[in-house]
C-alpha positions in Angstrom: 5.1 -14.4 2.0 8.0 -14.4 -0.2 8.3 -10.6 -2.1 10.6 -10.4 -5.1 11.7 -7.0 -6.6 13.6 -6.0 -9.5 15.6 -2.6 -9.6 18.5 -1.0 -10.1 18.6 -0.2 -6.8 18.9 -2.8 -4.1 20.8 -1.3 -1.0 17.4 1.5 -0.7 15.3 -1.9 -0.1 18.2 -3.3 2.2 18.6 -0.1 4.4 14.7 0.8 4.7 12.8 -2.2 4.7 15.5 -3.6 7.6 13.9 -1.4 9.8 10.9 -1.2 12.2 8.1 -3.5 12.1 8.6 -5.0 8.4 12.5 -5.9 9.9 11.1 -7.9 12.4 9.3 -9.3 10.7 11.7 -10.1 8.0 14.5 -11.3 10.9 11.1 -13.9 11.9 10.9 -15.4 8.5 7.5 -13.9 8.5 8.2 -12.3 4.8 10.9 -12.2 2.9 11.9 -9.4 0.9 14.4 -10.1 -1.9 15.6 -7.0 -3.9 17.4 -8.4 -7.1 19.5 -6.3 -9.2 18.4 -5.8 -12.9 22.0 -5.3 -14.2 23.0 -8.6 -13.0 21.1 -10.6 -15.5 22.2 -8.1 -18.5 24.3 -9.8 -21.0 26.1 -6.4 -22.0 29.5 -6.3 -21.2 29.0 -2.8 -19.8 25.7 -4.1 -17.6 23.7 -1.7 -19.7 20.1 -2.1 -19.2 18.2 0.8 -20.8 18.1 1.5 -24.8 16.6 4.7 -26.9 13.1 4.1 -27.7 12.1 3.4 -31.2 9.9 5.9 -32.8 12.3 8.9 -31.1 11.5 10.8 -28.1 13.3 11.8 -25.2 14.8 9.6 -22.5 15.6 5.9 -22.4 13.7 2.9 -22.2 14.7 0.1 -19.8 15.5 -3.0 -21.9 14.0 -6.6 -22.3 16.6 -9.1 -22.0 17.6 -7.9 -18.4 14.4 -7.9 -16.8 12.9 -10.9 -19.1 15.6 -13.2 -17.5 15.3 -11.9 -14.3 12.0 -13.2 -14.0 12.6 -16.0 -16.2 15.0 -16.8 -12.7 11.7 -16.2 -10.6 8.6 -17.8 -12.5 7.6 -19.7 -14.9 5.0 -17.0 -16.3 2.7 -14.8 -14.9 0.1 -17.3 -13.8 2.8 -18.6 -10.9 2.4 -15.9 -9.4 1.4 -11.9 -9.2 3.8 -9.7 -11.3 3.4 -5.9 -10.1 4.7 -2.9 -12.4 5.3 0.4 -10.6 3.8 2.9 -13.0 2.2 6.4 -13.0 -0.1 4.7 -15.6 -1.6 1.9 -13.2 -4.1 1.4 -11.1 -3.9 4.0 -8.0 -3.0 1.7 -4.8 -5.9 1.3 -2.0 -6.5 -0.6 0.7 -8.6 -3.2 -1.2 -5.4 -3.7 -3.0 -3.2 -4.1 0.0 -5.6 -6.7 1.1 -5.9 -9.0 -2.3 -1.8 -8.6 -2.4 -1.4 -9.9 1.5 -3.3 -13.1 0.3 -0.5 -14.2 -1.9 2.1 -16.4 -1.3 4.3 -14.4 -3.4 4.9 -10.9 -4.8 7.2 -9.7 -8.2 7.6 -6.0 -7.9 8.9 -4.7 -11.2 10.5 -1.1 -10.4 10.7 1.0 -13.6 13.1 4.0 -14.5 13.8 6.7 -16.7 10.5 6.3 -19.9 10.0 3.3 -18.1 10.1 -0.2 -19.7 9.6 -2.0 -22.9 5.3 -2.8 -23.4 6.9 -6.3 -24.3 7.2 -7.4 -20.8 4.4 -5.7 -20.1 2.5 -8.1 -22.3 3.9 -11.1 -21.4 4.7 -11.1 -17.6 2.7 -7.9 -15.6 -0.1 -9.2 -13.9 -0.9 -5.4 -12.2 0.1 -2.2 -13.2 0.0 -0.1 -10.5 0.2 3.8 -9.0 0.5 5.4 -5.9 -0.8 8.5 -6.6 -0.8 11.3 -9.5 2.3 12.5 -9.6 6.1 11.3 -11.4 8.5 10.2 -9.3 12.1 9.3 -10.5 12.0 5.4 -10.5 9.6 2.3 -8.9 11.3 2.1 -5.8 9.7 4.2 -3.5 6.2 3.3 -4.6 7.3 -0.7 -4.5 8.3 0.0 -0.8 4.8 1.8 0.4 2.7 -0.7 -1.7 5.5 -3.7 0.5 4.6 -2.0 3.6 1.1 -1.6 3.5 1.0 -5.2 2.3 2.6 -6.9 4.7 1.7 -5.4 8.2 -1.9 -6.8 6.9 -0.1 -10.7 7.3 -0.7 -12.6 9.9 2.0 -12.1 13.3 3.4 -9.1 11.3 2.0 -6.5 13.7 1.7 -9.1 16.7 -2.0 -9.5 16.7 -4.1 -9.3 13.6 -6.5 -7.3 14.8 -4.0 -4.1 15.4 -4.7 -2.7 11.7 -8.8 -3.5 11.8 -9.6 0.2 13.7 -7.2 2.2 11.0 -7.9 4.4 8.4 -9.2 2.8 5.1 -9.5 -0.5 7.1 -13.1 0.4 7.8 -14.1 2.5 5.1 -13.6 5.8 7.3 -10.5 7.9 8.0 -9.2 7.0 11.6 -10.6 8.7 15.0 -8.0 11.1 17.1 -5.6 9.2 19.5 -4.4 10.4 23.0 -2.4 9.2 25.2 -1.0 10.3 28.9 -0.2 12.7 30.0 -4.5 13.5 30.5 -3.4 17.6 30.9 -0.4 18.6 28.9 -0.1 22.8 27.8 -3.0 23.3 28.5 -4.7 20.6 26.8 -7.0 17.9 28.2 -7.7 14.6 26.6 -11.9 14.2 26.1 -13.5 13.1 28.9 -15.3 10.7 27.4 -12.0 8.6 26.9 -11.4 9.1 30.5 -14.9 7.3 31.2 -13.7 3.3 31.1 -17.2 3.3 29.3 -16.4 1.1 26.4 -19.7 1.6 24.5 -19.8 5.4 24.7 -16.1 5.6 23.5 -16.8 3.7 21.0 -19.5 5.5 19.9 -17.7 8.8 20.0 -14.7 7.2 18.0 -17.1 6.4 15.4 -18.8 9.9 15.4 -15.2 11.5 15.4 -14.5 9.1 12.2 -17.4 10.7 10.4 -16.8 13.9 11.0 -13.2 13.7 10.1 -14.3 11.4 6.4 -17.3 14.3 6.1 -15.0 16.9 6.1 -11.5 15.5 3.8 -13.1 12.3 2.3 -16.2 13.2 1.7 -16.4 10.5 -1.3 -15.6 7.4 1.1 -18.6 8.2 3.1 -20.3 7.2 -0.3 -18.4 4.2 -1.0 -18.7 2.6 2.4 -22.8 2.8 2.0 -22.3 1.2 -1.4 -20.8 -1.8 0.6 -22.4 -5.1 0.9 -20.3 -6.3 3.9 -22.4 -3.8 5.7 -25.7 -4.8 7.3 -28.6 -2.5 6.6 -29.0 -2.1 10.4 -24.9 0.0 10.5 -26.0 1.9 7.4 -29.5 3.1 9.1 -27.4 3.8 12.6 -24.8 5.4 10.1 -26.9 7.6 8.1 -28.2 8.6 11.7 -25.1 9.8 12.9 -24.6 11.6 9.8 -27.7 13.4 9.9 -26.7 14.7 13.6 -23.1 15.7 12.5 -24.5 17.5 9.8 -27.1 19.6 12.0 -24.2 20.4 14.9 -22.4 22.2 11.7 -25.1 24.3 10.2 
């Protein structure tokens, strides 16, 4: 996958997404992250890129002519390929998102600052205007770099096997089981038994129960999502609702 951003702020994308798992991945040719500098494409002898908005109001508005020909430079329009704007106005991010995203062949992350950017381009390039959450941050960065890394670690040889992410939280529809690992004792502390069992059908089914309990009690509204699914055979839901039902009676 080939993942293009615009900003004014290249080296955060150079020094952070070098790292870890998405580094490796980039050093395998497995994705390729380009940040590209909006200031480089301005025409203004000063590399200015933002303006004052018409109409008045506070703040500055990022200009077209920078960011129009830096995507002129990528695509022909926005049917070559998926244009994403970073914006507190968007669509909040999920994990059906993440998965649509990892099935392109190419990414345009559009990273706004100060009021944001003119509607124009908007209009005539953004495929998908998206958040991360309901809160301001200072520029498109930040949430172009969770919505990257969530994206790609669903691409294939990214994690190293495909099926590392399919247990996770979201994945599934419920929030993720508790994890242990050795020492079995440590201050006092034992892992479950049951995990100590090497009875795969009984850990699984306690994983599963521990998934519930832990969506009942933060996420209570994906527990109604995932029985509005239709990937979901009637036979889970029934053993499901089950569960449920028991989890429910252990708490009163």
């Amino acid at each position: 996958m080939i993942i293009n951003v615009l900003t004014l702020f290249p080296e955060m994308f150079n020094n952070i997404m070098g790292e870890s798992i998405i580094g490796r991945a980039r050093e395998k040719g497995i994705i390729e992250i380009n940040p590209i500098n909006i200031r480089d494409s301005s025409k203004n002898k000063h590399k200015k890129v933002d303006d004052y908005p018409y109409g008045g109001g506070s703040g500055m508005v990022l200009m077209n002519q920078p960011i129009f020909d830096s995507l002129h430079s990528l695509t022909k329009d926005k049917d070559s390929c998926r244009v994403v704007y970073l914006t507190p106005k968007g669509k909040t991010f999920n994990q059906k998102i993440a998965n649509t995203f990892s099935k392109e062949k190419e990414l345009v992350f559009v990273c706004g600052h100060y009021e944001g950017i003119d509607q124009r381009i908007i209009d005539k390039w953004v495929t998908d205007e998206i958040s991360i959450g309901d809160y301001v941050l200072t520029g498109g960065e930040l949430p172009a770099m969770v919505i990257i890394d969530s994206v790609c670690r669903l691409i294939p040889g990214v994690l190293g096997k495909d099926e590392s992410f399919e247990d996770e939280s979201f994945y599934n529809g419920l929030l993720e089981y508790p994890h242990y690992t050795r020492p079995a004792t440590y201050d006092g502390e034992s892992v479950p038994d049951i995990l100590l069992s090497g009875n795969h059908k009984l850990i699984n089914e306690w994983r599963t129960r521990e998934s519930l309990k832990i969506t009942i009690e933060r996420r209570p509204d994906l527990i109604v999502k995932l029985f509005q699914r239709d990937d979901i055979s009637m036979k889970e839901k029934t053993k499901l609702k089950k569960l449920l039902v028991e989890i429910v009676s252990e708490e009163i």
